[in-house]
N, C-alpha and C positions, 0 to 999 in steps of 0.2 A: 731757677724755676720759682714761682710764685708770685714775682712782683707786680703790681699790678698797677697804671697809672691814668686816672678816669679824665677826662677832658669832653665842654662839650656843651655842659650847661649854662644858660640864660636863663631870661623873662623876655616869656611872648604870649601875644594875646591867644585865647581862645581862638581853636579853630587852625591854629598854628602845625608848624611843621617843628623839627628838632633830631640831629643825631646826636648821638651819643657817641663817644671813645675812649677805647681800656685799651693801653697798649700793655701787654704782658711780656714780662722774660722768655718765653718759651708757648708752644703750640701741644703742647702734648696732654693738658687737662680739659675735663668738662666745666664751661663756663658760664655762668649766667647773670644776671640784671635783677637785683634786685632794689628797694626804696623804701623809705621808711618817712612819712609824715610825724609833725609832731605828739606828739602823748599816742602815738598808733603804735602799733607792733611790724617789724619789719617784714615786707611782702616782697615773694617771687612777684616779678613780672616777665621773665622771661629765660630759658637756660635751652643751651647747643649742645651737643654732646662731643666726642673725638670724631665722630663718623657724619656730623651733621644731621642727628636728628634735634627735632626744635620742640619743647612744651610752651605756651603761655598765661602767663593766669588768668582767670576769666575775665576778669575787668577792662583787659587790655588786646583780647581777641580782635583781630579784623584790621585794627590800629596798630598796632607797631611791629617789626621786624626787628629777628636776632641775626646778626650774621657775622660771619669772620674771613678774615681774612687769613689765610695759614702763613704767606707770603713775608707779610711785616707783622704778625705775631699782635694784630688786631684784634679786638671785639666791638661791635657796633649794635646800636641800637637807632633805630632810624621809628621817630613817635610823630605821629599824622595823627591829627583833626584831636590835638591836644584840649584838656576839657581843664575847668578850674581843679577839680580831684587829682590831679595827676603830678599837681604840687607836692614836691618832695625833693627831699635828699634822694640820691640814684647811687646805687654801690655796684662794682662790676665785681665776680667773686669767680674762684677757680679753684677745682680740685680735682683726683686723678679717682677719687670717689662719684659713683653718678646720685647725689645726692637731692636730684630735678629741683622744685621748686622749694626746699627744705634749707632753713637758713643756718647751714651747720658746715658749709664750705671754708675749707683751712684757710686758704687766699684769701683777702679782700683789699679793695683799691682805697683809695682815701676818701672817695664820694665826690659829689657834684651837685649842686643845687639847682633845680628847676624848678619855676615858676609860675605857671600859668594864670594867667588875670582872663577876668569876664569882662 
């Protein structure tokens, strides 16, 4: 349990599509999305819970989906109508804590880099 492996990120224009992939060890924690731009502070964008309930953070509402897969021990992030702001590092994080958008998750994946150009 715990390990967490992010796949997923590129550079795409504005306006763009992009999923995101955490494969984890195991299915049994609450998992979320979070990203951290440079000199910023690390921001929820998005956590599932064990039972599949979903929070996201405001900035990111209407645009992007969390979803898993219980099956292949999945997590996904699927980001529609990508804006320049949304450039970041992307982290997938898990814990058996519901810790929602709070960046205090024991698990974290390695990150991924996404890009968004205007």
């Amino acid at each position: 349990q715990g390990q967490l492996v992010v796949s997923g990120g590129v550079s795409v224009q504005a306006g763009g599509s992009l999923k995101l992939s955490c494969l984890a060890s195991g299915n049994t924690m609450h998992m979320a999305w979070f990203r951290q731009a440079p000199g910023k502070e690390r921001e929820g964008v998005a956590v599932i819970s064990t039972d599949g309930f979903t929070m996201y953070g405001d900035s990111v509402k209407g645009r992007f989906t969390i979803s898993k897969d219980n099956a292949k021990n999945t997590l996904y992030l699927q980001m529609n109508s990508l804006k320049p702001e949304d450039t970041a590092m992307y982290y997938c994080a898990a814990d058996v804590f519901w810790w929602a958008l709070v960046p205090k998750y024991e698990h974290w994946g390695q990150g991924t880099q996404v890009t968004v150009s205007s």
